[in-house]
N, C-alpha and C positions, 0 to 999 in steps of 0.2 A: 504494500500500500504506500503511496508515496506521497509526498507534500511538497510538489512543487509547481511550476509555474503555471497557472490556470488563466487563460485568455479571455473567456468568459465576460460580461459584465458583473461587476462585484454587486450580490444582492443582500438584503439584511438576515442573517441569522431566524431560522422558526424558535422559536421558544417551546418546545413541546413539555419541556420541566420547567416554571415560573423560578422556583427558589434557583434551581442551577444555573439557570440563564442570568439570573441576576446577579448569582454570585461572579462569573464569569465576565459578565461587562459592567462591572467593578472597576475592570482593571484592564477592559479590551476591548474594543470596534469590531464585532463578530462580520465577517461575510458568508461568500459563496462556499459552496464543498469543492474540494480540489482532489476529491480521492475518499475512497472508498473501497472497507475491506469485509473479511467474514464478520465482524463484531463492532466494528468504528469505522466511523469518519471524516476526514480530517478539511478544518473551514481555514480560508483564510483570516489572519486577523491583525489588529494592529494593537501594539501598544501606549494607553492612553500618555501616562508619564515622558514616555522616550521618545514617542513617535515613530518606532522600530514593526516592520512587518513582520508576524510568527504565523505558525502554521501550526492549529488547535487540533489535536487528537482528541476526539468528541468519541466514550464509551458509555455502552449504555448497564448496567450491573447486573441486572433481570436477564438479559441476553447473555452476554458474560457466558451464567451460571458456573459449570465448572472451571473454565477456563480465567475465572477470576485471579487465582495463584498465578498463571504466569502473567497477566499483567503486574502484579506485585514485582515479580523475578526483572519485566523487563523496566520497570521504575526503578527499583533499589539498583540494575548494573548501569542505567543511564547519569546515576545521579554519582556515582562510582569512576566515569569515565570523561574526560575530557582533553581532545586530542585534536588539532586541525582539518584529520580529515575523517569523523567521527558527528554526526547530528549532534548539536548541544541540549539540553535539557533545560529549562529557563524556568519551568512555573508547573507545579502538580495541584490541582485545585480539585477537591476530593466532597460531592455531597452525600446525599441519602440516596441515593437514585443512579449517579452519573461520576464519572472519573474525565477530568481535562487536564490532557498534558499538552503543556505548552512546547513546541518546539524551533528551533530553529528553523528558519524560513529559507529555501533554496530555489530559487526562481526561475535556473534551467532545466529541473524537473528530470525524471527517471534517466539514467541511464540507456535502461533498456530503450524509450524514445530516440535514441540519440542513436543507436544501432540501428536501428529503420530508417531511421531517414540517410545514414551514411552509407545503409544496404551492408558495408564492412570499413573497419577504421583500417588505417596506413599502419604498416610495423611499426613506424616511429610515432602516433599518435597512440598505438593502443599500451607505448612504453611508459608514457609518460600515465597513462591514464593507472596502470601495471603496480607502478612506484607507490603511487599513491594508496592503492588496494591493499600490497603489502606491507608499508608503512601500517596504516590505519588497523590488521592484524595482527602484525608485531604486536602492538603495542596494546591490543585487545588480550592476547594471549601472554600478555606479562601482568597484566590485572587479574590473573589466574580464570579467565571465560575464554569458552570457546562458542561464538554466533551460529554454527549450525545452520544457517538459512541465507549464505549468502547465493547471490545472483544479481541480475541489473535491474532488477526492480527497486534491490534494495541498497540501491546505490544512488544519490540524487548529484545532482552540479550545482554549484553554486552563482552567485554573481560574477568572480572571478576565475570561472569554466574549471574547477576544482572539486572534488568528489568528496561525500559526507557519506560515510554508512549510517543505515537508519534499523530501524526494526531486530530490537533485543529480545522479542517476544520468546524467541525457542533458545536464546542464550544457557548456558551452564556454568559454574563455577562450582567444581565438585570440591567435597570438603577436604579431601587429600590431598589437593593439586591437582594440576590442570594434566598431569600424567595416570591418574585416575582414569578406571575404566567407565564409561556411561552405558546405559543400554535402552535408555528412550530412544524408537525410531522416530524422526521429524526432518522437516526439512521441505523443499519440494522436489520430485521423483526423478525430474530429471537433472538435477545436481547431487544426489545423495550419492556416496561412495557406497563402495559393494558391499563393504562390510554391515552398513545399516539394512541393507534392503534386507541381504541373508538372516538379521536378527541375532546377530552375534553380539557381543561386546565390543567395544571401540573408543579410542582415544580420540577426543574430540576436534584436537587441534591438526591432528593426520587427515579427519574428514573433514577438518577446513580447506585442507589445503588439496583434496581433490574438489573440492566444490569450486573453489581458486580455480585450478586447471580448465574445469567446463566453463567459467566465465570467462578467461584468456582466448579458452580455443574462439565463442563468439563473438568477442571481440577481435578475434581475429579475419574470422571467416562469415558472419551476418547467420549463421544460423547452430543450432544445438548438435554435439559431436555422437549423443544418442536420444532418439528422438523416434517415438512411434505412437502410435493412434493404442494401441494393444498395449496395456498395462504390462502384462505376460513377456511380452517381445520385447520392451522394453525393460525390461529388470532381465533377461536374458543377456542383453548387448553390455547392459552396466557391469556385470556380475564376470562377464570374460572381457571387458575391458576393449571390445570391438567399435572402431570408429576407424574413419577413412579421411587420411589428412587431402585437403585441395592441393592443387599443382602447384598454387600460387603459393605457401607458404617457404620462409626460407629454413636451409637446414638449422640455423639457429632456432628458431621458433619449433620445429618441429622434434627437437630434440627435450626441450623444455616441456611441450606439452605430454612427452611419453613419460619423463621424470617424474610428472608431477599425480598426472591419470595413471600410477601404477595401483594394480588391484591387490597386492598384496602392500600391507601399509607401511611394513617396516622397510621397505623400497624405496618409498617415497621422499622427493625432496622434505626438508625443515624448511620454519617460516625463516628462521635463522640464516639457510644456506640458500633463500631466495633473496637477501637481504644485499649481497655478494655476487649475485652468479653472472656470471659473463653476458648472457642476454641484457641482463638487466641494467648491466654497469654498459653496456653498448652506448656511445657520444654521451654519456655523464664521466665527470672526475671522481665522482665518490658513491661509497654504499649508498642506500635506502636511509633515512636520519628516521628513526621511530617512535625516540622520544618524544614527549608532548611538550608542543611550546607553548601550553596552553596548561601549566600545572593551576590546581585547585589552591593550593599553598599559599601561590603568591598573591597579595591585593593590594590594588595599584591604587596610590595614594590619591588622583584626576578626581576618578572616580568616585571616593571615599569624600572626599572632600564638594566636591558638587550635592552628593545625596545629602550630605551633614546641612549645606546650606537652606537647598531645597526644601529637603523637610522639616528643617530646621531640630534639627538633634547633635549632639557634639558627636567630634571626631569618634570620640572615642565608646559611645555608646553603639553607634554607626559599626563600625569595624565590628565590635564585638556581635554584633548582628549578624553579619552577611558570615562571619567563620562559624557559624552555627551551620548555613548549610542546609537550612529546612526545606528550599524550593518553593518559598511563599513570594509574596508581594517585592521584600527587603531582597531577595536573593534574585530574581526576575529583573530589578530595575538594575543592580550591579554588574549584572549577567549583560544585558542590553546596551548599559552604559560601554562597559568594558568593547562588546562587539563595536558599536560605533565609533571609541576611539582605534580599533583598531586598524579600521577601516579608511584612517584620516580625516573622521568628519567632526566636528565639536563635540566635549561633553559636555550637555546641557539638558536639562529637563526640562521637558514643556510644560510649565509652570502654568502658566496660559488654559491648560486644558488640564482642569480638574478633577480628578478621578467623581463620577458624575452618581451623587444622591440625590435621586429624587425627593427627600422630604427639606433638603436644601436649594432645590430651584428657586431663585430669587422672582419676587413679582414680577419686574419685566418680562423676565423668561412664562412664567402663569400667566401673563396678559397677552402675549403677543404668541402666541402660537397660530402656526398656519398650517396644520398640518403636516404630516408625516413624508419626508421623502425618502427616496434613495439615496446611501450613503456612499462616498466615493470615498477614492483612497489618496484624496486630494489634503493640502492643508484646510482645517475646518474655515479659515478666516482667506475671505479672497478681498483685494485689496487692490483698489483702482483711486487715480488719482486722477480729479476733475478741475476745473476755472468756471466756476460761474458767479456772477455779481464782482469778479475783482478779486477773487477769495479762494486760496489756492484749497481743500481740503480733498480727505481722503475717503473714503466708504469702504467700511466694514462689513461682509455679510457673516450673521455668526450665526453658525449651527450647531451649539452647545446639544445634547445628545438630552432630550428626548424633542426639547422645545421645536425645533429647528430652524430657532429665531433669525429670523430676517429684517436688520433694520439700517438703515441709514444713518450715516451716523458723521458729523462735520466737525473738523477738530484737527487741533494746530499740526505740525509737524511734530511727533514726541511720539515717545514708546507705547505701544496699547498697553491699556490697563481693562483684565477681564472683569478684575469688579466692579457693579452696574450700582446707582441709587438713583434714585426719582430727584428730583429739583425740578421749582417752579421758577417759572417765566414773571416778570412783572411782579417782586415779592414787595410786601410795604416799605414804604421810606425808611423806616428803624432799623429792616433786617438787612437794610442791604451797606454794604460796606466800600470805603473809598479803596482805591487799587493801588497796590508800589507798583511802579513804570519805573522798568532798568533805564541805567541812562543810554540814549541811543548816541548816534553820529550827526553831525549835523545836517549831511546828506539827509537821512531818516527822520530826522525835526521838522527839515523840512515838506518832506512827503507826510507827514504825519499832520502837521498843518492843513494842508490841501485836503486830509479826507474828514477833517473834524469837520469841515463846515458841511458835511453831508450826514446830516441827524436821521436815523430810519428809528420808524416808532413801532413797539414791540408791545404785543400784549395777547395775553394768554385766552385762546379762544376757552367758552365754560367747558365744555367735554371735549375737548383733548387734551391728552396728555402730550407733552414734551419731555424726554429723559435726556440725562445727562448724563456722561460715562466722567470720574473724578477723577482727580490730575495721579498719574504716574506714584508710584512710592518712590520716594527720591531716601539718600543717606541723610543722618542729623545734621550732619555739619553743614548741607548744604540746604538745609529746609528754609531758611527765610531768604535766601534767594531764588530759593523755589516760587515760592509768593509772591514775588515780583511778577511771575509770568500769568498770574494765577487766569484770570479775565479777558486775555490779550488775544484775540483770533490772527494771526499774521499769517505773510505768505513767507514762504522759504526759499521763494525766489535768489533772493538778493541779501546777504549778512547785513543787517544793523539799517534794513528798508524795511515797514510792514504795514498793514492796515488795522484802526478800528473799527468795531460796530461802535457806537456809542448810543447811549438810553438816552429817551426822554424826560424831560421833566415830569415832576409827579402827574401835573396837570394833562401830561399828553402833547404840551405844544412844542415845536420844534423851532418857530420863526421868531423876529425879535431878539432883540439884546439880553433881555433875564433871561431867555430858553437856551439863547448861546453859551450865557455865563453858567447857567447852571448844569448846561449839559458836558459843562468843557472837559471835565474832570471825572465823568463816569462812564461804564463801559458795561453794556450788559452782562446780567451775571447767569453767562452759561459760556461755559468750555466747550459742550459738544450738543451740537440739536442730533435727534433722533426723530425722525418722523413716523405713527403709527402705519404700520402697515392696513389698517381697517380706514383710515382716514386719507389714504394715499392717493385715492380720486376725487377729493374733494378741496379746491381751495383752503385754505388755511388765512383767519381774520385774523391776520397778527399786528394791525396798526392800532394803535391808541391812542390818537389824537381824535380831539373832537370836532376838528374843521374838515368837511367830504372833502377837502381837494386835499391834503395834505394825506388822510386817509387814504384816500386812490391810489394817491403815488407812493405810498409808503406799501400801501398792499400790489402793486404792480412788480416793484424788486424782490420782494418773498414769495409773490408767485411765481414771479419768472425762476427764483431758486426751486419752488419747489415743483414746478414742471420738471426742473432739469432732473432734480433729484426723480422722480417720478420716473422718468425715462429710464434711470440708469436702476432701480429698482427693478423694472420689467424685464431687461436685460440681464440681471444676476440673478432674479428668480428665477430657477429651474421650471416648467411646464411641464405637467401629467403627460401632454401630449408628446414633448418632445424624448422624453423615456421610449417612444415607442418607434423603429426604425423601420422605415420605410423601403428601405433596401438595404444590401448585405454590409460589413462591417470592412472598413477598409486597414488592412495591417500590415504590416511588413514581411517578409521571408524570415518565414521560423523553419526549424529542422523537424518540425512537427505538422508542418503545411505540406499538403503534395500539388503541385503545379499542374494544373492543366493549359491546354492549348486553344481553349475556350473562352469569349469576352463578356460570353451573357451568360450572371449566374443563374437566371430562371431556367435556362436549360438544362445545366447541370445539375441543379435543384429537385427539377421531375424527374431527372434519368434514376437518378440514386432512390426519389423515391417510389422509383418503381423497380429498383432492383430489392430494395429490402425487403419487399414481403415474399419473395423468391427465392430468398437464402432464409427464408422461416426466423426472420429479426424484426420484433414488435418495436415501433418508434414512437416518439409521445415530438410535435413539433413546436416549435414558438420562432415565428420568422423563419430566418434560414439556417436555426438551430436545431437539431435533430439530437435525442436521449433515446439512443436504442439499447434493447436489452433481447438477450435471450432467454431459455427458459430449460429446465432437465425433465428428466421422465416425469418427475412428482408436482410440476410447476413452479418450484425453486429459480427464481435469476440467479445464474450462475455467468453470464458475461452483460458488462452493461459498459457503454462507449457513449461517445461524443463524436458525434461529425457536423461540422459548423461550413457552409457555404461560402467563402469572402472573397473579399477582393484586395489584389496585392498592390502598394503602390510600386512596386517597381521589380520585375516587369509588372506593364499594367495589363493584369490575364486573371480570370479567377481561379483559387487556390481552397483548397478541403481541411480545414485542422482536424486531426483526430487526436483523441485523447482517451486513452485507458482510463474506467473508472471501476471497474472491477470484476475480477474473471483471471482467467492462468494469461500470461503475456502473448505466448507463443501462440496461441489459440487464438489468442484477440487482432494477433500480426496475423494470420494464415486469414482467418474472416476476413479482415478490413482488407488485404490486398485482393481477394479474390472480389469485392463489392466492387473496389475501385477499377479492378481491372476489366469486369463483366459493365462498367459503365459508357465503356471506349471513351473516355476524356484525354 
């Protein structure tokens, strides 16, 4: 079962457990499933704190049943293990119901995919790929387990086209040592060494390393070295060790894959002497490196030091934390953190985006709801910079999780501040306060002159609200120069040039010498307008004078602001309608697309679906997305795929993603080439 790159549009998590789900987007942005196995399923997901994508291993316990002990087996050797090229373990979140392990997120997705589309890799890519395999077992089998279930399924790529083992389910660590005999048969049939099938006893790490052999020879050659429809026939071929090398392989390679597929096990290469062996070391300087660069021991002080801020806990409470090692909340964010500096990217916590309780939604967020959308894998805040009235601001759309607040929001040049509070427009003479004005440049005196003598009159229509987002937490030392900026709308055009709004007098009036004088020196007191999204087709009476023409024209420049804001509202609200695509999805060449020589995907479209009900494959469609499954004697889905219709941008021709989502691999490649191939594209 794999967790990796899923093309798909990301859709919102089902909640079919209220308490599990909840406990889980706690601390996560649930998506689409990207896989799917006997007992789980694994969703895309994001982490709220880091902003880091994982890949949720979603178990159900009921289902389970017996097999509940080896997920035990495969969490205790996950949390055991940490190694570069080994899946990491990030977050085990355990209720009454349901088991979520968080895992490392690998975006180039199976292995095994990567073999299909390459048909067979190059000797010298399937070395590099080789190194990495037996590094990542070295270093398994010095933590005293033997995996038992290797193949390329269970192999994923990562960002960095680097290989992660995943899937510890059938792992052992016997209590003697990993020289200890085992005598559970597991695995799948067609990489199991002979000694399993026969039901003998067997050293586990000997039958890693024939399982090893069957994945080299397919990476060598694009298909299985024993391979048949007949159970029988195929445990015959494994058990005498018969397989037929292609022409194409060199005697190097060929010598390597009889050393390793020897059916007597004390034959057989060590992980040790594959570590060394002259194939392997072929255009490298040196062995196989197996230790982990990645020990558990070490805890990098970036890290340590960010969380302690963040969450505001000392150093040392912090540290003491994460060497506990529990695989909760505290060990997740250090885990994330760590990958992203590894990566080269900041360590910083999205501060911003607060791990999300609902009995904490602030009233704006209760008032301004619009409905529930589709969640993307986008940053939640998209951020556009506009000019209207003279007035340089920005627009916020915030989609804090559940609200999916949408609001407008105008406001200096300065850091967002996610904390929201209500503030009125037009408060009485008493409340309101005179402003410190930094000293500017003379240049900026002077432009500051020219916009006082333009008075705009402000007042708070009766039912609407107007919110205000409050200035930045600035350090102590600098808080009363903080204050100085506190009222000031400027543009950031220009250093030490800006603009005021400035209030009316109490009275409303704008003209005359007392309006001038008493206006000279105040500045309305709002930092950021927000306009209600329910009130956003309707004019807004925000002038407060009592003369119509001053009126008009006071209410002419806030309209015209709040047309423009209105425009750009409609343009960052997402539309029900537009979720829904009207023709196929345009992507780039992946290794998981197959090209055709065709321009119209409606053609290709019918042909497939009329080839499927003809290889006896049930499909469920949405647009030019196809969820086919098959079925076994008893009606059991035992293969279920993805075939998506799209279009390439370059060349520009349409192309078929497929995607295993569950069923034996080799079964699932034998279908899908014979659908595609009976399609003539």
């Amino acid at each position: 079962m794999g967790v990796g790159a899923c093309q798909a549009t990301v859709m919102p998590v089902e909640r079919s457990d209220p308490r599990g789900a909840e406990e889980l987007t706690r601390y996560y942005e649930v998506y689409e499933t990207i896989g799917s196995g006997g007992f789980a399923k694994v969703k895309l997901g994001r982490h709220l704190l880091t902003g880091e994508k994982v890949a949720i291993k979603i178990m159900d316990k009921k289902e389970l049943g017996e097999d509940l002990p080896r997920v035990k087996v495969e969490i205790e050797a996950m949390k055991n293990l940490s190694h570069q090229h080994v899946c990491r373990l990030y977050h085990v979140i355990e209720t009454t119901s349901k088991i979520f392990i968080v895992l490392e997120y690998c975006p180039g997705g199976e292995l095994f995919d990567y073999i299909i589309a390459k048909d067979r890799l190059s000797e010298e890519e399937t070395r590099v790929f080789f190194r990495q395999i037996v590094s990542a077992l070295a270093y398994v089998h010095s933590q005293g387990y033997a995996h038992r279930d290797l193949k390329p399924e269970n192999l994923l790529i990562d960002e960095n086209h680097n290989l992660k083992l995943i899937d510890f389910g059938l792992c052992a660590k016997p209590k003697g040592g990993l020289g200890s005999e085992l005598m559970t048969c597991c695995g799948s049939p067609a990489y199991a060494a002979p000694e399993l099938i026969q039901g003998k006893s067997y050293i586990g790490s000997e039958a890693d390393v024939w399982s090893m052999g069957v994945l080299l020879f397919a990476l060598l050659c694009g298909y299985l070295p024993f391979d048949d429809d007949n159970c029988m026939v195929l445990y015959r071929k494994i058990t005498r060790g018969d397989y037929d090398n292609p022409a194409w392989l060199s005697t190097g390679s060929v010598l390597l894959l009889n050393q390793m597929m020897q059916v007597e096990p004390k034959r057989r290469l060590t992980v040790r002497h594959l570590l060394d062996h002259p194939w392997v070391l072929k255009d490298y300087n040196s062995p196989v490196e197996w230790h982990s660069k990645q020990p558990l021991g070490h805890i990098d002080e970036d890290c340590i030091t960010e969380m302690a801020v963040g969450l505001k806990r000392s150093r040392e409470s912090t540290t003491r934390l994460v060497k506990e090692w529990r695989y909760d909340q505290t060990t997740a964010i250090y885990l994330l953190l760590l990958a992203k500096k590894r990566r080269g990217r900041p360590v910083r916590l999205r501060l911003e985006q607060p791990i999300y309780d609902p009995s904490s939604c602030s009233p704006l967020h209760q008032g301004m709801q619009v409905g529930t959308a589709t969640p993307t894998m986008r940053d939640e805040r998209c951020v556009c910079v506009c000019v209207c009235v003279k007035v340089v601001f920005y627009v916020y759309v915030c989609k804090s999780p559940p609200c999916d607040l949408r609001a407008i929001s105008v406001l200096p040049k300065k850091p967002f501040s996610p904390s929201v509070e209500k503030r009125w427009v037009g408060s009485p003479k008493s409340e309101r306060k005179e402003p410190i004005t930094a000293p500017r440049s003379h240049e900026g005196r002077g432009r500051e002159r020219d916009h006082n003598k333009e008075n705009i009159a402000v007042q708070q229509e009766k039912d609407v609200d107007i919110f205000a987002l409050p200035a930045p937490r600035t350090p102590a030392s600098s808080k009363k120069n903080a204050r100085g900026h506190k009222n000031v709308l400027t543009t950031p055009t220009q250093k030490g040039k800006g603009i005021k709004i400035k209030s009316l007098t109490p009275n409303g009036e704008s003209g005359g010498s007392a309006g001038k004088e008493q206006s000279k020196n105040r500045t309305v007191d709002v930092e950021v307008l927000a306009f209600s999204p329910e009130r956003r087709s309707r004019s807004l009476d925000l002038a407060g004078t009592r003369d119509s023409g001053q009126k008009k024209k006071a209410g002419k420049v806030f309209g015209s602001l709040e047309r423009g804001l209105d425009k750009v509202i409609t343009m960052l609200t997402p539309s029900k309608r537009r979720g829904l695509r009207d023709g196929p999805r345009k992507i780039k060449v992946q290794y998981n697309v197959t090209l055709t020589s065709q321009t119209d995907p409606d053609q290709v479209l019918n042909q497939i679906l009329t080839i499927l009900p003809e290889k006896h494959v049930d499909f469920t469609q949405k647009g030019y997305s196809l969820k086919c499954r098959t079925h076994g004697d008893f009606g059991k889905v035992n293969m279920a795929f993805e075939l998506e219709v799209c279009l390439l941008q370059r060349p520009e021709v349409v192309g078929i993603r497929r995607q295993r989502l569950k069923g034996d691999a080799w079964v699932y490649k034998h279908l899908v080439e014979d659908i595609l191939s009976t399609c003539s594209i």
